[in-house]
C-alpha positions as CSV (number, residue, x, y, z in Angstrom):
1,X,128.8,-44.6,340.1
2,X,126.5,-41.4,339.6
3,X,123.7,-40.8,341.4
4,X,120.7,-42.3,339.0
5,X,117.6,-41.9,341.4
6,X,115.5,-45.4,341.4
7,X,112.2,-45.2,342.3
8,X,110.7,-48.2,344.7
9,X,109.2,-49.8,341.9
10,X,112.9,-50.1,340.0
11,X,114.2,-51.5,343.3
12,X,112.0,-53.5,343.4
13,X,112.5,-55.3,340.2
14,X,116.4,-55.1,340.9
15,X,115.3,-57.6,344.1
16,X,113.2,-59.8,341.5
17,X,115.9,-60.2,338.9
18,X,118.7,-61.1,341.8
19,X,116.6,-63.4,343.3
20,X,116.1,-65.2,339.7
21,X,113.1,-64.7,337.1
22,X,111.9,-67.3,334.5
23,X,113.0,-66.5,331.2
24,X,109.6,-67.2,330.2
25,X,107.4,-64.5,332.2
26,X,109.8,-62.2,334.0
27,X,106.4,-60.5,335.6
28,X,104.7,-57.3,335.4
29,X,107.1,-55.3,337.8
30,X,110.6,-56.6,336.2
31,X,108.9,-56.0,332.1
32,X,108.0,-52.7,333.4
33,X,111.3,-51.4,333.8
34,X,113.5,-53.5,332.1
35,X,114.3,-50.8,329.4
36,X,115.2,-47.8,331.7
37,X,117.3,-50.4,334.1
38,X,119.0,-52.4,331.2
39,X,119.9,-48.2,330.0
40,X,121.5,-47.5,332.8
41,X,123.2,-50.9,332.9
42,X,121.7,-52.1,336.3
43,X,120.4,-55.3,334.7
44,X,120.9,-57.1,330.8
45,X,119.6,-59.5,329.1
46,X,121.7,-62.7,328.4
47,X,122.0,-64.1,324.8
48,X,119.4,-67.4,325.4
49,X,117.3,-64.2,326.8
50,X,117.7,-64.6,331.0
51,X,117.6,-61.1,332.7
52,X,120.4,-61.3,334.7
53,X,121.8,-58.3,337.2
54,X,125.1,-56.7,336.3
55,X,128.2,-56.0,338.4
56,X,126.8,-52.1,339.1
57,X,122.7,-53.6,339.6
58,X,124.3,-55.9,342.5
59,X,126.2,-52.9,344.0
60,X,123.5,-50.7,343.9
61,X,121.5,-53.4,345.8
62,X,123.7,-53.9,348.0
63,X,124.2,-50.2,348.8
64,X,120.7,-49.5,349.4
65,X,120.7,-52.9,352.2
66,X,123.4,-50.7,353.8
67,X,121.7,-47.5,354.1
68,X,118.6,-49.1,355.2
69,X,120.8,-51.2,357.8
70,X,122.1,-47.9,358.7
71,X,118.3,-46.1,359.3
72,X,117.4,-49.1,361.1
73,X,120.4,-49.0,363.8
74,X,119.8,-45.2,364.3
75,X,116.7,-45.9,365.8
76,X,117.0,-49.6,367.2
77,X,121.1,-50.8,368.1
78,X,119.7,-54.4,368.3
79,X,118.0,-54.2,364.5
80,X,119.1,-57.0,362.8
81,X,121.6,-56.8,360.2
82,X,123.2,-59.2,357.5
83,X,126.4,-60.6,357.9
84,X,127.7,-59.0,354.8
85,X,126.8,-56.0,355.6
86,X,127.6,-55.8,359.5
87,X,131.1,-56.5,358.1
88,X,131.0,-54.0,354.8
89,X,130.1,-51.3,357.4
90,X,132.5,-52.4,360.3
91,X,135.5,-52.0,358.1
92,X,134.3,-48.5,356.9
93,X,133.7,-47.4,360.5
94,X,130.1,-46.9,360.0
95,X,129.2,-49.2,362.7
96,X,130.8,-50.7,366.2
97,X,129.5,-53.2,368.5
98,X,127.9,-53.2,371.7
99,X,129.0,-55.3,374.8
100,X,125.7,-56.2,375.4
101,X,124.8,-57.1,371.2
102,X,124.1,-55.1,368.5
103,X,125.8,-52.6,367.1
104,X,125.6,-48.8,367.8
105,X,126.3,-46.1,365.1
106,X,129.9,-44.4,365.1
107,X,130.3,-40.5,364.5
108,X,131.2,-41.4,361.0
109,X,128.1,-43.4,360.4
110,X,126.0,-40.8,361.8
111,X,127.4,-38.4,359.4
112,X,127.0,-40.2,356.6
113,X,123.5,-40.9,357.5
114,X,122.9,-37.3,357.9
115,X,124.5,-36.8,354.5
116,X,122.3,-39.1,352.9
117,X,119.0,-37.9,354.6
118,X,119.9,-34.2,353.5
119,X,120.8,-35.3,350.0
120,X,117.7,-37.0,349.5
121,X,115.8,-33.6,350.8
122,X,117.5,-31.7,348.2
123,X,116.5,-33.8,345.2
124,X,113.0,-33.4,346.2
């Protein structure tokens, strides 16, 4: 996957379309930036016209749950995360958990939080 930069707003239609839109009126935010989404084949639109989330738009999703699960254990071990992704990042070593509950960030997960925080510096 390269790196294609979202901005919030682009996220945030991702969120709309996964969580279902009316074929109808898909709303301001999801019309907005259907073109440059459906371009970059995050989301299409089906042939009895749904806008539907590809394969990659359900990745890239689901990637940006992990890094935000991530930024939220760094500073809180007992954040809350998702069952899906407690286990995504378990079996990449990202995470470990506590004896007392949560989870607490391993040296790899640290790293790549680092990693992530600097690249996002540089594109800036």
């Amino acid at each position: 996957m390269k790196n294609e930069q979202l901005t919030t707003d682009e996220y945030d239609a991702l969120e709309l379309v996964r969580r279902g839109v009316k074929r109808d009126n898909p709303g301001a935010c999801v019309g907005r930036n259907l073109k440059r989404l459906s371009g970059i084949k995050l989301m299409e639109t089906t042939r009895d016209g749904r806008i539907v989330l590809t394969e990659k738009g359900q990745q890239m999703l689901f990637l940006r749950r992990c890094v935000k699960s991530l930024t939220a254990l760094a500073d809180d071990p007992q954040a809350a995360l998702d069952a899906d992704v407690a286990r995504f990042l378990s079996l990449k070593s990202h995470i470990a958990p506590r004896e007392e509950g949560g989870y607490v960030l391993t040296d790899k997960g640290r790293e790549t939080l680092d990693d992530i925080k600097r690249q996002q510096q540089e594109r800036r």
